[in-house]
N, C-alpha and C positions, 0 to 999 in steps of 0.2 A: 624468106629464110634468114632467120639471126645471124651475125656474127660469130665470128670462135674466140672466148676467152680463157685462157688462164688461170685458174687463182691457183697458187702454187705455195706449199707452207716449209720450209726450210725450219728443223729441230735437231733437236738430239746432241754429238757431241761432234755437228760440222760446225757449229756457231762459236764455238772456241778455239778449235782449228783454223786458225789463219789462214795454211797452204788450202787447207780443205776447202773453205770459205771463200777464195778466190777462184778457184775451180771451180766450183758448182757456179757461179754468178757470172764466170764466165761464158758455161751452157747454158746458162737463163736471158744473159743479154743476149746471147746467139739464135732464142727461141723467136720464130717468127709470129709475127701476129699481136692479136691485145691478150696483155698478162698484168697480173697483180700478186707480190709477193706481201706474206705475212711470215715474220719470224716469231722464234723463241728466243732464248736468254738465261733461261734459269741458275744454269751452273757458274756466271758470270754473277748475278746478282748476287749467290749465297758467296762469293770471292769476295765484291767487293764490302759485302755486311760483313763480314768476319774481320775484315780490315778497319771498319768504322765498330769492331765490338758490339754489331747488331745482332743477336741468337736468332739464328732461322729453325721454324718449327714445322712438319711438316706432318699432314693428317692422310692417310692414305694416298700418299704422294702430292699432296695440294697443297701449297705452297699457304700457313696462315701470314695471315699480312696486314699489320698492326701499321698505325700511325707511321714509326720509326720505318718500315721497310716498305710500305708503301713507299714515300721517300725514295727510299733504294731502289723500288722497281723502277719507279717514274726516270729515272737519274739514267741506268743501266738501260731500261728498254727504248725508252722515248729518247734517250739522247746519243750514249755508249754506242750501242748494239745498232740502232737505226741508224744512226747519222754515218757511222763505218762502210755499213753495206752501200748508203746512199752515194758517198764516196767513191767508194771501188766502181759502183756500176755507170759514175760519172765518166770517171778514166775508162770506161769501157763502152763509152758514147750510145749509154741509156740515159738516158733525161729522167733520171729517177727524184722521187719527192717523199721525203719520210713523213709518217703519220701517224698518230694515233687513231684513236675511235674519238677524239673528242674531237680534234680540226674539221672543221665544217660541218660540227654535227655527225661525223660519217655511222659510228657505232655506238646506241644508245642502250643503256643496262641498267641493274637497281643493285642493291648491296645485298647479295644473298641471306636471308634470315639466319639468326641463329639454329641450329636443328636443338631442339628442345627433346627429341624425342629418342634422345641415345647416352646413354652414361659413361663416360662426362660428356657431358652438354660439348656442344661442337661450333664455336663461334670463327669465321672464317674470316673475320676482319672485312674488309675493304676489297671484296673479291666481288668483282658485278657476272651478272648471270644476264643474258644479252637479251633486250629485247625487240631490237630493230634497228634495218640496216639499211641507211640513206644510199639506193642502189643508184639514182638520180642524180646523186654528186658525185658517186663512183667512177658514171659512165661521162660525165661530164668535165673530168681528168684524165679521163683514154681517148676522147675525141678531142682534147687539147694535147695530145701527145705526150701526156704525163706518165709517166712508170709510177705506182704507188704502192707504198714500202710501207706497210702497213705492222708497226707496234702490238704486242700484245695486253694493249690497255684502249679499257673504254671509258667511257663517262657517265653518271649520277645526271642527267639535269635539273632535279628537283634537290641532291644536295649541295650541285657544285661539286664534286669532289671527281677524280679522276680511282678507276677502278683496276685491280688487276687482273684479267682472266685469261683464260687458258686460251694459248694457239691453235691449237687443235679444232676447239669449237670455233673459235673467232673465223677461221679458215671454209669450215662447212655452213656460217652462219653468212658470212659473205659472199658464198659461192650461189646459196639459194640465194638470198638478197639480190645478185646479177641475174639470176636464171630467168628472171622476165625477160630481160633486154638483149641475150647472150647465151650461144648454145657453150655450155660452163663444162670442162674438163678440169674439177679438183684433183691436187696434186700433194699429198704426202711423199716431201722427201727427208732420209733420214741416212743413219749410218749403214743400216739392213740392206738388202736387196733386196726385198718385198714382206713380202707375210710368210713367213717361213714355218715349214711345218714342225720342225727341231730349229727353237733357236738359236743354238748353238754350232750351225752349218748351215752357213748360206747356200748351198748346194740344194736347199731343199725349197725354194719359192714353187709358192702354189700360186700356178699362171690368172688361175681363174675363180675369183671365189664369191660364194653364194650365201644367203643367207644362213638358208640349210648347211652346209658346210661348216662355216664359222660356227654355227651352234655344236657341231661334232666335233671339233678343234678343238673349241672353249672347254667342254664337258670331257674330254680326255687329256685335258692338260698342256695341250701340243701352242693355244693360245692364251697368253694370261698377262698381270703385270698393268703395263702402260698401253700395249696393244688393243687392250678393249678398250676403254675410251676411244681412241682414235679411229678404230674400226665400228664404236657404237655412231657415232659424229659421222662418218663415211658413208654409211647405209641410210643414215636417217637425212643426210643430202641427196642421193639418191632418190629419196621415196617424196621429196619436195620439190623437185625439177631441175637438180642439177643432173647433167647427161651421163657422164662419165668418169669415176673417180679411179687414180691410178698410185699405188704407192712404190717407192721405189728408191733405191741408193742415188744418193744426192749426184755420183758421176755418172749416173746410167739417166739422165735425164731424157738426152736426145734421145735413145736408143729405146726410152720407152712408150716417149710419145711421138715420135716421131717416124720411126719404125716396125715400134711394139712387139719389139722381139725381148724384153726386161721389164722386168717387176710384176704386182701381182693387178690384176683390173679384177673390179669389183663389178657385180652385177645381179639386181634382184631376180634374176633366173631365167 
C-alpha cells in the first residue's frame, strides 16, 4: 500500500494577504503526514513591475512574459513569495525548502510556441509548458524530511533559461509525477469555499462534482473565468493517477481533508 501525500496549491488573493498567509500555513504545518506545497504570485509580481515601470500584458488571463518580467517572475516567485512562505513555516517547525522546477532538475518544460494560428499572432514569451516531473527527487526530499515549497517556475534545459508557468498545472503536473510512488490527494486552495454554483455566494459549494456536472455548470454559465482551467488540470489529474482531488477555502483546510465536511471533492463518477 502507498503512502498519503499532499500536493497542496495555495492562490488567489491568500498570497497577498499576510494575516491570511500565516493562517492557512499554519493548517498546512499542522497537516499530518508527506505534503508538498506549490504557490502562486501573480498579483505581487504585476506590483512589483509597476514599480520597476515594467507593463504587464495579459492574454486571456496569461500572464505574457518577456525578457524584462521574466526577471520579475524569477525575483517575486523564486525569491519574494517562496522564501516568505519558507520562513513563516520555519517558525512553525516545518523544515521547509523553497524550489523551483529547475533545483535538481525537479520540473522540466519547453517555451510554448508562438500560436501562429490566431490574429494577432499570440507570442507568450518565456512561458514553459511542462514536460516532466522528476518524482524520484521529489520523494527523495520527503524521506529526508524535507517540506518542499515549490515556485511557479520551470526550466528550458536545452535553452538554459528558466520558465514561468502556471500554478495550477505545475500543481496537477506534480501530483501525477508522485502518483507512482504515493496515494496523492491534490489540493486547490483559494479564497472560495469550493466550486460554487453562484459565485457570488459561498453558500452554494457543490460537495461533489463530476465530469458530467461540470460540463452542465460550464454551459449554463454557473462555471467560468479562472475556474476552468483549474478544474480542466483537476480532472485530468484524476484521469492520470492521482487519487483524490479537493478544492477548498484556504481556512477550511483541516476540515476538508481531514474531516471532509468543506469544500467541493472531485470525482470521475
Amino acid at each position: 500500500m502507498k503512502p498519503k501525500l499532499y500536493v497542496v496549491k495555495i492562490g488567489g488573493n491568500i498570497i497577498d494577504n499576510s494575516e491570511a498567509l500565516r493562517s492557512f500555513l499554519t493548517s498546512f504545518a499542522a497537516l499530518k503526514g508527506n505534503k508538498i506545497l506549490l504557490h502562486g504570485g501573480g498579483k505581487i509580481a504585476t506590483q512589483v513591475a509597476e514599480k520597476l515601470g515594467i507593463p504587464t500584458e495579459m492574454v486571456e488571463g496569461r500572464r505574457i512574459t518577456d525578457h524584462a518580467m521574466l526577471d520579475v517572475v524569477t525575483m517575486v516567485y523564486g525569491g519574494l513569495v517562496n522564501k516568505n512562505i519558507v520562513a513563516t513555516l520555519q517558525s512553525l517547525n516545518s523544515n521547509a525548502i523553497g524550489l523551483t522546477g529547475a533545483d535538481a532538475g525537479l520540473i522540466r518544460a519547453h517555451k510554448r510556441p508562438v500560436n501562429d494560428k490566431v490574429d494577432p499572432v499570440i507570442d507568450y514569451g518565456f512561458v514553459g509548458d511542462i514536460d516532466a516531473v522528476n518524482g524520484k527527487q521529489l520523494t527523495a526530499f520527503l524521506k529526508n524530511k524535507l517540506l518542499p515549497i515549490i515556485a511557479p517556475l520551470t526550466f528550458d534545459p536545452t535553452l538554459g533559461v528558466m520558465l514561468n508557468t502556471n500554478a495550477d498545472t505545475m500543481a496537477s503536473a506534480v501530483a501525477v509525477g508522485l502518483s507512482e510512488f504515493y496515494d496523492v490527494n491534490l489540493v486547490y486552495c483559494f479564497e472560495k469555499n469550493g466550486v460554487l454554483l453562484d459565485a457570488d455566494n459561498d453558500d452554494t459549494v457543490i460537495p461533489v462534482l463530476t465530469p458530467e456536472l461540470y460540463a452542465t455548470c460550464k454551459t449554463a454559465g454557473a462555471i467560468y473565468k479562472g475556474m476552468i482551467p483549474k478544474l480542466d488540470n483537476a480532472f485530468a489529474a484524476l484521469r492520470n493517477g492521482v487519487a483524490e482531488v479537493t478544492i477548498c477555502h484556504a481556512d477550511q483546510l483541516g476540515l476538508a481533508l481531514t474531516k471532509k465536511t468543506a469544500g467541493t471533492k472531485l470525482t470521475l463518477g
